[in-house]
C-alpha positions, 0 to 999 in steps of 0.5 A, a space after each residue: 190865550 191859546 191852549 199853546 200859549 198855557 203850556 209854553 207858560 207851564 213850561 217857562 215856569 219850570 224852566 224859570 224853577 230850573 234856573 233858580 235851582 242852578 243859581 241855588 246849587 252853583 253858578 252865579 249867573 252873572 248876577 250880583 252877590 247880594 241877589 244870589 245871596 238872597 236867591 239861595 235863601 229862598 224857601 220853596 214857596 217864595 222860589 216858586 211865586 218868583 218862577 211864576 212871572 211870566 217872562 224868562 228870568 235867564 237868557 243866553 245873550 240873545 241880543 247878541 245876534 252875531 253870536 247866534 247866527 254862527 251857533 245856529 248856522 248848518 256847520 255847528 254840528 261837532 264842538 268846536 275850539 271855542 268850546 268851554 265844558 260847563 256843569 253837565 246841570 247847566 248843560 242840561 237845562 240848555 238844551 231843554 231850555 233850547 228844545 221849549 224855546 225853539 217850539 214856541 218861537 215856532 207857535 207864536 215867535 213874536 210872544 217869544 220875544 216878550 217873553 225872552 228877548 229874541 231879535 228877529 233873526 235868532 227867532 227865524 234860526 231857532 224855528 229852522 233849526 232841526 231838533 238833534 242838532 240842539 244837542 250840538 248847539 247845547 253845550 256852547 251856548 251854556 256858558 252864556 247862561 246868565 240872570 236877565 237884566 242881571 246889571 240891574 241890581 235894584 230891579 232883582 231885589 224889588 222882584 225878590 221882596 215882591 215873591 217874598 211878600 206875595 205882593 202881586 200887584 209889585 210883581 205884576 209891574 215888574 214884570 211888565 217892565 222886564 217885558 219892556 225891556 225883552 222888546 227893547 232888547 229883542 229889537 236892538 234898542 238899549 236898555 234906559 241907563 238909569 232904572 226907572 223910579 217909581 215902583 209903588 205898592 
């Protein structure tokens, strides 16, 4: 792994911290009420050995590739009628979120996707994107903000119990499978409708 590699993987975790901060203090994401009930009732230690898997545990709905082709695009510049004030936290970490993304997607695009599910064209707009246009492109992209996987309900309480009970070889297997799922994801295919069985200490 490239010294490039180590700190998009520092600042994925920062950023994973940063979403479990937001999904603490205000937003849902999208997930259900029995994994944000249990999200808000971790301790610092748990929270971070959850924050350390290494893939992104938020997304913008990046699969929607339409949605991104027209917030990426050169007119995106002033907000537009579509536009939804969030928090100013939520904004926030968008546009860091954006900014960390945009400078791997242009050091190793194709581990990008691994790591947070972008298909091929959402990769090519982000890496040409020049960086103060982010701060146009922050605010409506925030409302899309939401938990990956987060109609897996099952799947968030196994990666949960794992952090809790520092079971490294339970997290090490779901988050190759969440990974799985990111390359479904960045290259257009579904997800399996039924999760996978099996998740064995």
């Amino acid at each position: 792994m490239t010294a490039e590699h180590m700190a998009f993987g520092r600042d994925l975790v920062e950023l994973n911290e940063g979403f479990l901060g937001l999904v603490e203090h205000a937003p849902d994401a999208c997930l259900p009420a029995g994994v944000v009930a249990r999200l808000r009732a971790l301790d610092r230690a748990t929270r971070r050995r959850l924050a350390a898997a290494p893939f992104a545990l938020f997304g913008f709905g990046f699969d929607d590739e339409a949605a991104w082709a027209g917030l990426l695009s050169p007119g995106v510049r002033d907000m537009e009628p579509a536009y939804h004030a969030c928090e100013a936290s939520v904004e926030r970490f968008t546009l860091l979120a954006l900014m960390v993304l945009r400078g791997f997607v242009r050091v190793a695009p194709d581990r990008a996707s691994t790591w947070i599910g972008l298909t091929s064209g959402t990769r090519k707009r982000l890496a040409a994107l020049e960086v103060g246009v982010l701060g146009n492109v922050a605010p409506l992209a925030a409302p899309r903000l939401r938990g990956r996987l987060a109609f897996r309900e099952a799947y968030w309480l196994r990666l949960i119990d794992a952090a809790e009970h520092d079971d490294r070889r339970q997290l090490a297997l779901l988050t190759a499978l969440g990974k799985q799922w990111a390359i479904r994801r960045s290259l257009g295919l579904s997800a399996p409708s039924r999760p996978v069985r099996g998740f064995r200490r």
